[in-house]
PDB file with SEQRES, HELIX, SHEET and CRYST1 records, atoms N, CA, C and O in Angstrom:
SEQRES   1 A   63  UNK UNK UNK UNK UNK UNK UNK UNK UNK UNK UNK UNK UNK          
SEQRES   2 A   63  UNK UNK UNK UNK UNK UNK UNK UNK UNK UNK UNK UNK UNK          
SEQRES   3 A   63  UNK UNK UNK UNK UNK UNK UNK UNK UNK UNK UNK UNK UNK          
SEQRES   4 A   63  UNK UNK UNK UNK UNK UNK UNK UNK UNK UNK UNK UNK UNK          
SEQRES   5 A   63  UNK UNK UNK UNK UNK UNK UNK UNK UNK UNK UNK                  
HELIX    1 AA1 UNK A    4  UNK A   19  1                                  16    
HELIX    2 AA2 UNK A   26  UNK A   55  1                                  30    
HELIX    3 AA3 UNK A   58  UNK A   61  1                                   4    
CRYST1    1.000    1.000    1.000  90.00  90.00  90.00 P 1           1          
ATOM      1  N   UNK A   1     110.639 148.134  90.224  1.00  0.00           N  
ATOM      2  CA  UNK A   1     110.038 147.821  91.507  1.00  0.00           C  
ATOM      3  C   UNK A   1     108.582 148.308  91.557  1.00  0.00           C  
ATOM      4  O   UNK A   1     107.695 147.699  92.154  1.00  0.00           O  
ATOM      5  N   UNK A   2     108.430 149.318  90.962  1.00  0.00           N  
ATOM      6  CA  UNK A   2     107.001 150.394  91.061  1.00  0.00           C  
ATOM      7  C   UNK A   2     106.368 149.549  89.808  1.00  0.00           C  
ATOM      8  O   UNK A   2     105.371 150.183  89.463  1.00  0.00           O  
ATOM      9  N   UNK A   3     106.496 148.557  89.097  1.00  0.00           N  
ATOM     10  CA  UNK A   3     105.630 147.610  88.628  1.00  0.00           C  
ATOM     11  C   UNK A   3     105.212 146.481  88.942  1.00  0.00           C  
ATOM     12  O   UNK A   3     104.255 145.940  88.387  1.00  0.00           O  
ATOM     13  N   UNK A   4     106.268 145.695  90.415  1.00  0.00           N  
ATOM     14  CA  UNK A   4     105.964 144.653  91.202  1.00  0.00           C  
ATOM     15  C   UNK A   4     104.960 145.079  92.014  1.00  0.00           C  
ATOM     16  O   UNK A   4     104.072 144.293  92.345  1.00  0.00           O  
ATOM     17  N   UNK A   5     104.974 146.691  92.540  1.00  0.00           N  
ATOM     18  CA  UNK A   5     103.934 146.992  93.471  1.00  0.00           C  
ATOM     19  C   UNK A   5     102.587 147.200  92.601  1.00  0.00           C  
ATOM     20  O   UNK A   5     101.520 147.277  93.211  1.00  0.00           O  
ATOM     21  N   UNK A   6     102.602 147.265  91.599  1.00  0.00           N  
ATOM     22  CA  UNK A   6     101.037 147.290  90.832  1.00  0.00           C  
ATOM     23  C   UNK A   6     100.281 145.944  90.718  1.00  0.00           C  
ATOM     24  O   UNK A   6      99.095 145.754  90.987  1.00  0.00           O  
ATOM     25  N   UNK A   7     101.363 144.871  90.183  1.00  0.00           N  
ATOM     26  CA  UNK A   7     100.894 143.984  90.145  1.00  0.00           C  
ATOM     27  C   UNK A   7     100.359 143.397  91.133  1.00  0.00           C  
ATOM     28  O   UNK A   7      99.284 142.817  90.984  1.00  0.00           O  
ATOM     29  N   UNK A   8     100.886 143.423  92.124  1.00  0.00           N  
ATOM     30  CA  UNK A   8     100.849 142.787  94.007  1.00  0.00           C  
ATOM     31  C   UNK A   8      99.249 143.973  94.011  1.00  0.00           C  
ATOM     32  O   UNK A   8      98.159 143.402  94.017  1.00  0.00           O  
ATOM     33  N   UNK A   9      99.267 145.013  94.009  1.00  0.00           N  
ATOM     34  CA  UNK A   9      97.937 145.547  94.141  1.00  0.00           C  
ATOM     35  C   UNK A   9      97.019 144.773  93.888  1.00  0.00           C  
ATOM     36  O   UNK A   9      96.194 144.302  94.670  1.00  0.00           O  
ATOM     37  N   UNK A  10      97.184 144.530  92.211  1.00  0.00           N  
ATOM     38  CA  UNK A  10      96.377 144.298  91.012  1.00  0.00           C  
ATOM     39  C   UNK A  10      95.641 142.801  91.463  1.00  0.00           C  
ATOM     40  O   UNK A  10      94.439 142.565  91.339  1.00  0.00           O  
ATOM     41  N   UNK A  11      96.769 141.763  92.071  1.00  0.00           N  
ATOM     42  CA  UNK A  11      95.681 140.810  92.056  1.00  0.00           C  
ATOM     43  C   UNK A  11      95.005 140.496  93.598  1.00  0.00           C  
ATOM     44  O   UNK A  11      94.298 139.563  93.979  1.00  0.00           O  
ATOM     45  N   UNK A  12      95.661 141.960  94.468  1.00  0.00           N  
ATOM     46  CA  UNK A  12      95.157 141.919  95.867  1.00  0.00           C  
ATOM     47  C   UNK A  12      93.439 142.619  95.489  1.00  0.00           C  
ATOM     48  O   UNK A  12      92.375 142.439  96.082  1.00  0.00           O  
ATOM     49  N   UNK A  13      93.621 143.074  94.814  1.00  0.00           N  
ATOM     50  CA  UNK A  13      91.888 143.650  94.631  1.00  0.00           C  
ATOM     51  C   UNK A  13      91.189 142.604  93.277  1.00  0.00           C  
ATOM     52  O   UNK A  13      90.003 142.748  92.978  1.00  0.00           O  
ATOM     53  N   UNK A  14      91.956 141.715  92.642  1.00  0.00           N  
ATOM     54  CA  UNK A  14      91.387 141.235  92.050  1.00  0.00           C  
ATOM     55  C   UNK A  14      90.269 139.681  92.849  1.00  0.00           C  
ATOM     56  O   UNK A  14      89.221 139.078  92.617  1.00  0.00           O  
ATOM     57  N   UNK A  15      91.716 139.693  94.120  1.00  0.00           N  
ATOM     58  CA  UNK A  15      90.880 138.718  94.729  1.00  0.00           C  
ATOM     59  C   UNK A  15      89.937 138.900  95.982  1.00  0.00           C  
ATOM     60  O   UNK A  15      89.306 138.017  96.563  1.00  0.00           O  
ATOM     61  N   UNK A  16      89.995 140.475  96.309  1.00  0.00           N  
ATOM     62  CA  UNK A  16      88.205 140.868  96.928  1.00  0.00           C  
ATOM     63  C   UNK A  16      87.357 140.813  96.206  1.00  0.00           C  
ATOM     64  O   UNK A  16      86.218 140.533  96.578  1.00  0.00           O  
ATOM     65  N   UNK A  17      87.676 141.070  94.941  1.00  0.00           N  
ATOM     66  CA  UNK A  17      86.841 140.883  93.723  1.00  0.00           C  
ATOM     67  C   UNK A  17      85.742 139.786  93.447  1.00  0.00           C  
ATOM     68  O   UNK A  17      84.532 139.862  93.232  1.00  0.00           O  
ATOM     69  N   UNK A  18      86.667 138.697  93.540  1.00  0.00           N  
ATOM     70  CA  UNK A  18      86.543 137.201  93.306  1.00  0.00           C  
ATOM     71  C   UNK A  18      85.403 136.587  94.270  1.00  0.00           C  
ATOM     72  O   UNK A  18      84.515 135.762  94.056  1.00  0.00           O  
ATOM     73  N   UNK A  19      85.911 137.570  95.813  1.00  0.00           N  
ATOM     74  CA  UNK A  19      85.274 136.941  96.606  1.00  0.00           C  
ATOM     75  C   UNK A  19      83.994 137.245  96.842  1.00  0.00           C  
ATOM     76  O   UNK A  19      83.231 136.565  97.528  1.00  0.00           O  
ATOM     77  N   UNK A  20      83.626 138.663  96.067  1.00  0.00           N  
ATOM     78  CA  UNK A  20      82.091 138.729  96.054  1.00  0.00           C  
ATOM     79  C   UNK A  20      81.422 138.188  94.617  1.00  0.00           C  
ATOM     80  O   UNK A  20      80.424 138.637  94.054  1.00  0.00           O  
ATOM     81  N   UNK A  21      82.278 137.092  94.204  1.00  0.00           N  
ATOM     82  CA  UNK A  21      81.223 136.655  93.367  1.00  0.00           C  
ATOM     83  C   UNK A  21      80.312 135.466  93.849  1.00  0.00           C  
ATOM     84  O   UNK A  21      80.628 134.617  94.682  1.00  0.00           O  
ATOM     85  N   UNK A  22      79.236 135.557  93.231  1.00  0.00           N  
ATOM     86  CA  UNK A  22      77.928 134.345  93.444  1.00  0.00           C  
ATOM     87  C   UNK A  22      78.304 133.159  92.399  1.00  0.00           C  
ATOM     88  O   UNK A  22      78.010 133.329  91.215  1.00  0.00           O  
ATOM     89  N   UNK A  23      78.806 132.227  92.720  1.00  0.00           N  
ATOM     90  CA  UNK A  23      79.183 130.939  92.359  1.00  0.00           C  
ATOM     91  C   UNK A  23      77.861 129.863  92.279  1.00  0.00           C  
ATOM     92  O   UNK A  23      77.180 129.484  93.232  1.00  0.00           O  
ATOM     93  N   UNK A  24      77.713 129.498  90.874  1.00  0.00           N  
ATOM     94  CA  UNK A  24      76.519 128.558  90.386  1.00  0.00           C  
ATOM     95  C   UNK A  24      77.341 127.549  91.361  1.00  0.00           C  
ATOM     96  O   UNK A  24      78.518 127.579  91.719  1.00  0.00           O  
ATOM     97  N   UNK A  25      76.300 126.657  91.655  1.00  0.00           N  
ATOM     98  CA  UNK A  25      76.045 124.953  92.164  1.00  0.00           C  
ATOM     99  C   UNK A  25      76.283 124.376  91.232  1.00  0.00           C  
ATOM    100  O   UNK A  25      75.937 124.904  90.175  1.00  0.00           O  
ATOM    101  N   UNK A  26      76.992 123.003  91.174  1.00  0.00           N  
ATOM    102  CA  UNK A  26      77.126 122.487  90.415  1.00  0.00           C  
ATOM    103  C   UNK A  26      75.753 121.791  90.020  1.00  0.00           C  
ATOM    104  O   UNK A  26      75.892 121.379  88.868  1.00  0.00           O  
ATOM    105  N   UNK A  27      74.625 121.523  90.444  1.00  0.00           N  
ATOM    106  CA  UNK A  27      73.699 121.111  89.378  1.00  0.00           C  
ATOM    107  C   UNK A  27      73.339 122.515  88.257  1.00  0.00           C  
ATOM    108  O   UNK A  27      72.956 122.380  87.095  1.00  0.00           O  
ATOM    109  N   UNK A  28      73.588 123.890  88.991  1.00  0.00           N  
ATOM    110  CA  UNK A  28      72.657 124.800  87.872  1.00  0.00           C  
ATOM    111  C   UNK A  28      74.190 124.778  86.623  1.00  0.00           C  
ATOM    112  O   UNK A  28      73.978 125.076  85.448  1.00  0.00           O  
ATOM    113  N   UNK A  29      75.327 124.476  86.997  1.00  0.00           N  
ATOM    114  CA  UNK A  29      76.617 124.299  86.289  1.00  0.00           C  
ATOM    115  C   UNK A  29      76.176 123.574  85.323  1.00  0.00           C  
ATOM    116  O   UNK A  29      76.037 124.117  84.227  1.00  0.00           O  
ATOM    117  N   UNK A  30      75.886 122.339  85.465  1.00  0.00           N  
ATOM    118  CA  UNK A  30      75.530 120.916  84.724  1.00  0.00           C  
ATOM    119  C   UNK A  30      74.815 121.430  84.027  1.00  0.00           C  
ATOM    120  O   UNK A  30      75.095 121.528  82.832  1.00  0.00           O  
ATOM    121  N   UNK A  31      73.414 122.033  84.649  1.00  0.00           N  
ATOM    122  CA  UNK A  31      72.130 122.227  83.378  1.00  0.00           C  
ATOM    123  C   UNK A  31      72.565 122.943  82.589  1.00  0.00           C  
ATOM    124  O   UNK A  31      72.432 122.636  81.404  1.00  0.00           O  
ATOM    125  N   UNK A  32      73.199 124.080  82.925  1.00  0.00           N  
ATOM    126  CA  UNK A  32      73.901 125.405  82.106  1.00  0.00           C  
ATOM    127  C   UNK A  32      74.157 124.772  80.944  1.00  0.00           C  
ATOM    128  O   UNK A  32      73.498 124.916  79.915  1.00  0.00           O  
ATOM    129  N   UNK A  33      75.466 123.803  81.136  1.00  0.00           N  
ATOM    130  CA  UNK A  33      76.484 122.907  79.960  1.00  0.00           C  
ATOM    131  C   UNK A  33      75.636 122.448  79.241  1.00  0.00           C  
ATOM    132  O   UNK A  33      75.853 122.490  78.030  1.00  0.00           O  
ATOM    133  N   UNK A  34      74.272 121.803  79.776  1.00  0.00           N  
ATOM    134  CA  UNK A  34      73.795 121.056  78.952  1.00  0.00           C  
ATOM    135  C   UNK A  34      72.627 121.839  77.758  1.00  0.00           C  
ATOM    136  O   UNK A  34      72.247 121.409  76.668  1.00  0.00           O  
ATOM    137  N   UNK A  35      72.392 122.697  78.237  1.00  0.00           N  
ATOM    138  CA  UNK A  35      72.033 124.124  77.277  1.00  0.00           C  
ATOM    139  C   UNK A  35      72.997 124.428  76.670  1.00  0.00           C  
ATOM    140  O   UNK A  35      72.863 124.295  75.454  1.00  0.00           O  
ATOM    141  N   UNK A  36      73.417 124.589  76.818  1.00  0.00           N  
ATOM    142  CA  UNK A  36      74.789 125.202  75.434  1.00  0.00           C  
ATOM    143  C   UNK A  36      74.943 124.208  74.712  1.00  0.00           C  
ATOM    144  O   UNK A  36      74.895 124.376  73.494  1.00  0.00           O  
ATOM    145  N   UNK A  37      75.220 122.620  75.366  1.00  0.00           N  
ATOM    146  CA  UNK A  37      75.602 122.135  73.920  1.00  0.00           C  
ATOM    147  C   UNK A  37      74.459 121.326  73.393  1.00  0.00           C  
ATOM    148  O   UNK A  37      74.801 120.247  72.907  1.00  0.00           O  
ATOM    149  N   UNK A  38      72.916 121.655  73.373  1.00  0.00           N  
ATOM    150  CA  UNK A  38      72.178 121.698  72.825  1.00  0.00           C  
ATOM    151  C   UNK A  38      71.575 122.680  71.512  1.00  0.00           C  
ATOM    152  O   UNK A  38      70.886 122.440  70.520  1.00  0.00           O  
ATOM    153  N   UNK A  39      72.285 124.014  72.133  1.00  0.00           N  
ATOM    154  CA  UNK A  39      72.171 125.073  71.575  1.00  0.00           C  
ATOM    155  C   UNK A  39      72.896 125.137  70.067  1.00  0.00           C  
ATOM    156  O   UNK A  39      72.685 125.536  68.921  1.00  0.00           O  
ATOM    157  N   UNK A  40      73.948 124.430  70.920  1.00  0.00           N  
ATOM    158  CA  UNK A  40      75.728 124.422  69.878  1.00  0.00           C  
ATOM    159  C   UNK A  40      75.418 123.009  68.744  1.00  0.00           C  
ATOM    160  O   UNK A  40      76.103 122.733  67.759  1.00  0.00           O  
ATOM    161  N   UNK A  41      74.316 122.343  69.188  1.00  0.00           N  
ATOM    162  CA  UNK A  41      73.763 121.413  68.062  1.00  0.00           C  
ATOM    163  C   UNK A  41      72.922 121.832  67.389  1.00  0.00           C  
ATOM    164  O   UNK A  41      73.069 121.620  66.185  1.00  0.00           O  
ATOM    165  N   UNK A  42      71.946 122.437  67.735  1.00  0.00           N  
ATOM    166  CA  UNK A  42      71.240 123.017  67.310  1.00  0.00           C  
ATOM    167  C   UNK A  42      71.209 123.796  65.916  1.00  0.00           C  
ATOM    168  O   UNK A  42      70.715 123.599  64.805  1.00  0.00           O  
ATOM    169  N   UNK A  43      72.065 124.882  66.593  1.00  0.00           N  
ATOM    170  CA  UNK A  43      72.820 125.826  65.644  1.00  0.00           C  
ATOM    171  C   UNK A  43      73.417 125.020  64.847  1.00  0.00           C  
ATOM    172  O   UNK A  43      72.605 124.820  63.944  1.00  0.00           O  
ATOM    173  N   UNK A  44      74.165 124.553  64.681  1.00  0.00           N  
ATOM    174  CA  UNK A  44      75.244 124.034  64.013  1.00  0.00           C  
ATOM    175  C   UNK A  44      74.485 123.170  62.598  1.00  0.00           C  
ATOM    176  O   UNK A  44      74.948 123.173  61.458  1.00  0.00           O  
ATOM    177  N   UNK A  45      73.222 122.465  63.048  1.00  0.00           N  
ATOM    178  CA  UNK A  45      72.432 121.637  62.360  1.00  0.00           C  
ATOM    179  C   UNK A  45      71.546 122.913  61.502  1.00  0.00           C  
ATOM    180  O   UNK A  45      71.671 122.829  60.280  1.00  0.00           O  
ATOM    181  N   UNK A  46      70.891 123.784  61.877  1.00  0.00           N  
ATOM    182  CA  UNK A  46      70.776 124.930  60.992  1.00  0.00           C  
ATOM    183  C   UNK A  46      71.549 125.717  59.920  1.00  0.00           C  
ATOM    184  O   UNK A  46      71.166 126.110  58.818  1.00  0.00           O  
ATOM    185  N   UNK A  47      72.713 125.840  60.519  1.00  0.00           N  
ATOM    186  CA  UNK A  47      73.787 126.632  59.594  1.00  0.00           C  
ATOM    187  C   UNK A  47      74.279 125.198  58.680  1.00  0.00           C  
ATOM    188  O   UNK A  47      74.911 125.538  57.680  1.00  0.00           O  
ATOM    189  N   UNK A  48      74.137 123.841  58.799  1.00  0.00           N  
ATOM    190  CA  UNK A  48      74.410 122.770  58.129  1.00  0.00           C  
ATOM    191  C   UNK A  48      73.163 123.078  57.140  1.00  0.00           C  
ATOM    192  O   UNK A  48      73.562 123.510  56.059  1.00  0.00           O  
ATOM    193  N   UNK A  49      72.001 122.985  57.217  1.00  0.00           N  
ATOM    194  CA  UNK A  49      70.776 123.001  56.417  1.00  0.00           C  
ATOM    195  C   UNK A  49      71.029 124.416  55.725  1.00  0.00           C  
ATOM    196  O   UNK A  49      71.259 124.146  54.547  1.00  0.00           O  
ATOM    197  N   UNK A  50      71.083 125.558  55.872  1.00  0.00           N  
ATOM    198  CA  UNK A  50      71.292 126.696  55.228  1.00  0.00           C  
ATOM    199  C   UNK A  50      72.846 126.397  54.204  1.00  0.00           C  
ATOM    200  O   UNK A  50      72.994 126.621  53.003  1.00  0.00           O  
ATOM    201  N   UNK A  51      73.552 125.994  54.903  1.00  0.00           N  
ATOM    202  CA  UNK A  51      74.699 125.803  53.707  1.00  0.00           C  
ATOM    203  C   UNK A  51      74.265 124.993  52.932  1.00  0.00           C  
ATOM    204  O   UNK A  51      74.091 125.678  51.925  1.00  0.00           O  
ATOM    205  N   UNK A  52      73.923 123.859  52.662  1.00  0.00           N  
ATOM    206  CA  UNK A  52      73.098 122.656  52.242  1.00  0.00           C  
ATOM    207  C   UNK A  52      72.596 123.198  50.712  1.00  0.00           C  
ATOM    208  O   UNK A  52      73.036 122.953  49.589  1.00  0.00           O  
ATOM    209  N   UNK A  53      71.513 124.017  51.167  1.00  0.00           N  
ATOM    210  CA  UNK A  53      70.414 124.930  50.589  1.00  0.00           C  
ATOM    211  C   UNK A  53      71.004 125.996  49.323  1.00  0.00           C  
ATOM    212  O   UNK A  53      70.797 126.018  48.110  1.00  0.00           O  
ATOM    213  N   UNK A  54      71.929 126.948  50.349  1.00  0.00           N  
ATOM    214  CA  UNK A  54      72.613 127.776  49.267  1.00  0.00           C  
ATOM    215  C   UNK A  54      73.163 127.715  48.499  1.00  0.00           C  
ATOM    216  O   UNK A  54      73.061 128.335  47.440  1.00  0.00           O  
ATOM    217  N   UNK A  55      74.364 126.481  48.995  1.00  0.00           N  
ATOM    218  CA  UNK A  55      75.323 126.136  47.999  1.00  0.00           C  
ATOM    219  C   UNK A  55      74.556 125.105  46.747  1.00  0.00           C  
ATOM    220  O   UNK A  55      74.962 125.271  45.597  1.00  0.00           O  
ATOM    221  N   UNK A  56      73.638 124.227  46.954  1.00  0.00           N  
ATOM    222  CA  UNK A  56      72.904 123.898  45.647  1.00  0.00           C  
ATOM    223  C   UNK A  56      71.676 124.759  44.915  1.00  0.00           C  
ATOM    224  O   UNK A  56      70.949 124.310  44.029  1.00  0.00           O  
ATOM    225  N   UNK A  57      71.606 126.243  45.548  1.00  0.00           N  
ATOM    226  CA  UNK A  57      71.506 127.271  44.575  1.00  0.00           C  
ATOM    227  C   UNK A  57      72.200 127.980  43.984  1.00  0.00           C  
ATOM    228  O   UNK A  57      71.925 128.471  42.889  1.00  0.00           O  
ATOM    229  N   UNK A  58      73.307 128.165  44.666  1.00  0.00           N  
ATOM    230  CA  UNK A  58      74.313 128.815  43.554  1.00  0.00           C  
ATOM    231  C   UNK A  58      75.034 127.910  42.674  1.00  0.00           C  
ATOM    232  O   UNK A  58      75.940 128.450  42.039  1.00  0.00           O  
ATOM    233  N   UNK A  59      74.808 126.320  42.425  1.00  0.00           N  
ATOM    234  CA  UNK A  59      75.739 125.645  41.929  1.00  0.00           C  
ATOM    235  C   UNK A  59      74.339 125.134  40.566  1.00  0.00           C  
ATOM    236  O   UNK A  59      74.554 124.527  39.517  1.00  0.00           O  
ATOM    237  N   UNK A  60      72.755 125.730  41.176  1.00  0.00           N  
ATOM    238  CA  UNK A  60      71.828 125.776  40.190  1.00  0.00           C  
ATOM    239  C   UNK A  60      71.839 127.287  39.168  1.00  0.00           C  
ATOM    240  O   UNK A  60      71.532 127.549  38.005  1.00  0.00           O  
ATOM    241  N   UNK A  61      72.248 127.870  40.067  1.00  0.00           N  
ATOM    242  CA  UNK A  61      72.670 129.481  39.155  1.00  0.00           C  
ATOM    243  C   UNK A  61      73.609 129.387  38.337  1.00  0.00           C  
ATOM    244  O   UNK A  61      73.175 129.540  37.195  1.00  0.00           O  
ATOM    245  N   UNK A  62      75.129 129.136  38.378  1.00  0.00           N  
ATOM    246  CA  UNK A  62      75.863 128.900  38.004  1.00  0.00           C  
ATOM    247  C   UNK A  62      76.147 127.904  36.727  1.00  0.00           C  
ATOM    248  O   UNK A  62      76.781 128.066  35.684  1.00  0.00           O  
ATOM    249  N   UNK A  63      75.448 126.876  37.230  1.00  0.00           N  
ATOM    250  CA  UNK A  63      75.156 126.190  36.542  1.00  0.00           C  
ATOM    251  C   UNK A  63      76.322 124.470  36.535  1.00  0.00           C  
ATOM    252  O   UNK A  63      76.072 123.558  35.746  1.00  0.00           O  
TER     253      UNK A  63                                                      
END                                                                             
């Protein structure tokens, strides 16, 4: 029982919690997303060019 009452605490303060948070707008939401998966191309196209790179130096080392 003395673990139903923690939990019942737990998400009674989790949701005063909640309620002082500052919630983005959905346009600064949108721009957000659209930064990341620019970012997430970005990146991804770098670590593509660096693998690219290394692996036909070690396959020039190697031989």
């Amino acid at each position: 029982m003395e673990k139903l009452n923690k939990a019942k605490i737990y998400f009674q303060e989790a949701r005063v919690e909640l309620k002082k948070v500052t919630w983005p707008s959905r346009p600064q939401t949108l721009q957000l997303t659209w930064i990341v998966i620019v970012m997430v191309i970005i990146s991804a196209i770098f670590f593509g060019i660096c693998d690219f790179i290394l692996s036909g130096l070690v396959k020039l080392i190697l031989g």
